[in-house]
C-alpha angles and dihedrals in degrees: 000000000000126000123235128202121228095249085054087109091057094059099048105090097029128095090275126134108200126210139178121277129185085311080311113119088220136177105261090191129317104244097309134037098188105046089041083058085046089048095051089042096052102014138019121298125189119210129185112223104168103131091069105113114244116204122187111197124199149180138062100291093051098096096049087047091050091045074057104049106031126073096212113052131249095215085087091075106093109158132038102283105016108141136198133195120235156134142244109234133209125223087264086050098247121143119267089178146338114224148150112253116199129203097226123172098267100043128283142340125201122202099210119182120253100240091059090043097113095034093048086047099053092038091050091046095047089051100046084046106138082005133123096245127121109207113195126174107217089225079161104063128082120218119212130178122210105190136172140069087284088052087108106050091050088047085051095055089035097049098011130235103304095054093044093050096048088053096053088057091054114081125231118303091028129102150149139251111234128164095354094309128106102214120186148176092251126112143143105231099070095243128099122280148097139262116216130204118201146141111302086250099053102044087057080064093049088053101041086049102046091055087053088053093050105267110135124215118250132207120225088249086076096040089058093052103045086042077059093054105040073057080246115167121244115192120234091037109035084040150335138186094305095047121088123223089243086057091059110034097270099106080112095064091058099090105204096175110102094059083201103062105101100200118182105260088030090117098050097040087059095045095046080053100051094051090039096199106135137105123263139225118244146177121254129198114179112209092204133066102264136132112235113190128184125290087032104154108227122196139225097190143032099257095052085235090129111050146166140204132230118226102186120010121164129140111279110227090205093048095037082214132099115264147192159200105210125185098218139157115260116280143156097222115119095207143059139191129211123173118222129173086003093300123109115228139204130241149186130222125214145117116337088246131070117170128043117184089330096321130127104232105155110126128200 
């Protein structure tokens, strides 16, 4: 049986085309991939997240669970509504999950994806066993993103002046709680704008409202595709629970600098470091016209002896080229060959990310 977001009936009757998701009936697209990416790239688009799991964590133990279990550390945190992003580390130092972790009034909340839900659950429940922690899963809460150049002139008709201009002095992965709604500068698609988690009915008002003001709803096709060019982790694909953080661009989100926080993973991830043995993720741009799909196997020699893997691959609307993530040893080359279809194609090699607000950034 199949989940459905509070904002599902919103979506019947429109041009959606609605897909699985993790048990979750989702918006594939709404008539067009590729013109929904250009909107968020150049407009305002309006995505409906809501079957992200939201987790709220309290009691008094509940800071000294979460300086165990995540890699980056919370005492960064310092106001209401700050956010980090992190991930939750195994003992060989695999990702269990990546995930953005708030300091609320009352103590954390994790935004967990909903593919690890039942995983992050039971891994949050083993560890506060005996403890003083209170996990509770906002079941009862909508998320909506509200993403592009234009984010902040439909936030300001949605929320009014006040709360658009508080927003635009926080930086990004702060935010405030108004009218029963934490708003932050947070978001999956590498433009400005903000994601909002509030109560099922008044989030069917945000949205209604957002649509009036402008903003057009976006499937999760285009979110992928604009996530791959912003160079943003999906799990599943980017990493998983054998892949360390330093083999998928997350070594950043391993916080090392209280020498005395012992996190779960903390011994492996060092040791993988110091060695420094392991592949890296890059950045892939194809010349030619190709489709390159996940799990395409790209090569460093003529006799395909050293090879690579892509993670994520899909046609970039802003580059109008094919691009990729790719998991690969390290290497200085500067190019790269896959064969598709029988012919051998050409790549280059740069940083996992490629677009920034609308921006070309992807360096060779």
């Amino acid at each position: 049986m199949t989940k459905k977001t509070s904002l599902y009936e919103l979506h019947l009757g429109s041009s959606a085309k609605m897909f699985n998701f993790h048990g979750w009936d989702m918006p594939i697209h709404y008539g067009s991939q590729l013109k929904e990416h250009e909107l968020v790239r150049r407009a305002c688009g309006l995505f409906d997240v809501s079957h992200m799991t939201l987790i709220d964590l309290e009691g008094e133990e509940t800071k000294p669970l979460l300086l165990k279990l995540l890699s980056n550390d919370i005492n960064q945190l310092y106001d209401n509504y700050d956010a980090l992003y992190s991930a939750i580390l195994n003992e060989a130092g695999g990702v269990v999950d990546d995930l953005i972790a708030y300091k609320i009034p009352n103590g954390y909340r994790l935004v967990v994806n909903c593919a690890t839900r039942e995983t992050v659950l039971k891994w949050l429940k083993n560890y506060s066993q005996g403890k003083k922690v209170k996990i509770i899963e906002r079941n009862d809460l909508s998320m909506i993103a509200i993403q592009g150049p234009l984010s902040s002139k439909i936030l300001k008709k949605c929320y009014g002046e006040d709360i658009s201009s508080n927003l635009k002095q926080k930086k990004p992965f702060q935010g405030c709680f108004v009218e029963n709604a934490l708003i932050t500068n947070t978001g999956y698609t590498g433009e400005k704008g903000v994601e909002v988690m509030l109560p099922h009915s008044e989030a069917k008002v945000l949205w209604k409202k957002a649509l009036y003001f402008g903003a057009k709803p976006i499937g999760l096709a285009a979110r992928d595709t604009l996530r791959l060019e912003a160079g943003l982790n999906l799990f599943g694909s980017e990493m998983d629970n054998t892949t360390s953080p330093l083999e998928c661009n997350m070594g950043w989100t391993v916080s090392l600098e209280d020498r005395n926080r012992n996190f779960i993973g903390k011994k492996s991830f060092l040791k993988k470091k110091e060695e420094g043995n392991f592949p890296v993720l890059k950045g892939l741009v194809f010349e030619e016209k190709s489709i390159i799909r996940d799990e395409q196997e790209i090569y460093f020699d003529k006799e395909k002896k050293i090879k690579g893997l892509v993670t994520s691959g899909s046609y970039s609307p802003t580059l109008k080229k094919s691009i990729a993530l790719a998991r690969m040893p390290f290497t200085k080359s500067k190019t790269c060959t896959a064969e598709t279809r029988g012919k051998i194609i050409k790549a280059s090699i740069g940083t996992p990310r490629f677009v920034k607000e609308g921006k070309i950034i992807f360096k060779d």
